[in-house]
C-alpha positions in Angstrom: -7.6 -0.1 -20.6 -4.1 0.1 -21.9 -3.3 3.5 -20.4 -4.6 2.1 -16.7 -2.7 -1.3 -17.4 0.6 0.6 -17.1 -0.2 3.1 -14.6 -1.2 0.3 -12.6 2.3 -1.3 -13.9 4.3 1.6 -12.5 2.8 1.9 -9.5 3.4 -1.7 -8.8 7.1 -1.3 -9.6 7.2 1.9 -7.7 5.5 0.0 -4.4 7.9 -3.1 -5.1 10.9 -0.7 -5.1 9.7 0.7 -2.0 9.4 -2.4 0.0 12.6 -3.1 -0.9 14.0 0.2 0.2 12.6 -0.3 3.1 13.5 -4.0 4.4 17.2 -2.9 3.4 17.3 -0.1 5.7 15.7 -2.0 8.0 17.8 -5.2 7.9 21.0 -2.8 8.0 19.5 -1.0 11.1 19.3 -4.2 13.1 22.4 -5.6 12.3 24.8 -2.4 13.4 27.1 -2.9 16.2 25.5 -1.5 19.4 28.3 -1.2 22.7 27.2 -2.0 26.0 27.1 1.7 27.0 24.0 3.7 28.7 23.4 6.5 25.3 23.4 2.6 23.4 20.6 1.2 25.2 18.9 4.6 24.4 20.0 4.5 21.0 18.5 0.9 21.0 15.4 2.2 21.8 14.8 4.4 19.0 15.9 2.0 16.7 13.4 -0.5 17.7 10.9 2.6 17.3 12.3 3.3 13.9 11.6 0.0 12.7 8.6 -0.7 14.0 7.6 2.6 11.7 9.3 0.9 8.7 7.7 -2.1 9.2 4.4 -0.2 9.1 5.5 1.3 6.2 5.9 -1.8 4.6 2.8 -3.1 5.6 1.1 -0.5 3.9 3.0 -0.2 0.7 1.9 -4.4 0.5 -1.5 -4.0 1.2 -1.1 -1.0 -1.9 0.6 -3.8 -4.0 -2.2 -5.8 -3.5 -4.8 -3.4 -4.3 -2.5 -3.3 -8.2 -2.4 -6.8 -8.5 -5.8 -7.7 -7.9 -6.2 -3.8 -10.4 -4.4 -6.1 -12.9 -6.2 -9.3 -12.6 -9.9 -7.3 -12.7 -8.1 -5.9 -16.1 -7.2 -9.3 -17.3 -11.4 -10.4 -16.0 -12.8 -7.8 -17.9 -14.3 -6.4 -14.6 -11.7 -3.3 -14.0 -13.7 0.2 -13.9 -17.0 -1.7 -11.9 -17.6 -1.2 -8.3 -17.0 -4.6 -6.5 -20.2 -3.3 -4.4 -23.2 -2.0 -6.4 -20.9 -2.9 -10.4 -21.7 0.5 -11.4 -19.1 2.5 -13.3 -16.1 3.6 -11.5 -15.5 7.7 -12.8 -12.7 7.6 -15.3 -11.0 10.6 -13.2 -10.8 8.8 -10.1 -9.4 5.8 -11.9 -6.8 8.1 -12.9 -6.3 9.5 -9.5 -6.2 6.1 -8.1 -5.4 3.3 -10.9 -6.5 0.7 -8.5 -9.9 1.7 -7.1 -12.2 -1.1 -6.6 -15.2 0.9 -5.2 -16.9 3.9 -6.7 -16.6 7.2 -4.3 -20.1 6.4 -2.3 -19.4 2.4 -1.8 -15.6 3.4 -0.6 -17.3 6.1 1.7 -19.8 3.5 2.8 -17.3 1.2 3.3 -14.8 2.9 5.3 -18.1 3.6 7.6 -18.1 0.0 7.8 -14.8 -0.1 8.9 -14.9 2.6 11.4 -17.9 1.0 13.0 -20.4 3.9 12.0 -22.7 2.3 9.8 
């Protein structure tokens, strides 16, 4: 559990980094100067664009941070490595792949049928 307790650990700092990244680039976007000039109002407009990207960037880079933490706290449990759905095994290699997998590779494709509206 040690080697997935610090990938987790990296990734978590990599995602926090991230989201920081991104709300300064953001924040520094929005407060530019801007003249009252047609090309500005343009220019205006693909600024709001770009930050409405960033913000959905951010959005998933939290939900990501999430899926660590909550990686972390099934650690601390003693529950990282089931499948929250049927608690079999979750594959070693796809915990490697993906340090915070919470569903084994049939629930996940099950799931995301769920989600899609498929199933």
């Amino acid at each position: 559990m040690g080697k997935f307790k610090k990938l987790l650990l990296a990734e978590g700092k990599h995602f926090n980094e991230g989201i920081k990244t991104i709300e300064k680039n953001t924040q520094e976007s929005a407060s530019s100067d801007k003249s009252g000039d047609f090309s500005s109002f343009a220019e205006a407009g693909t600024d709001n664009n770009d930050r409405d990207t960033a913000l959905r960037l951010a959005s998933g880079e939290t939900q990501m941070l999430n899926d660590v933490d909550d990686a972390l706290q099934r650690i601390e449990g003693g529950t990282y490595g089931n499948c929250i759905d049927c608690e079999k095994d979750i594959p070693k290699g796809r915990l490697e792949v993906y340090p915070a997998a919470k569903r084994c590779v049939t629930c996940k494709g099950l799931f995301e049928k769920e989600q899609k509206g498929y199933a």
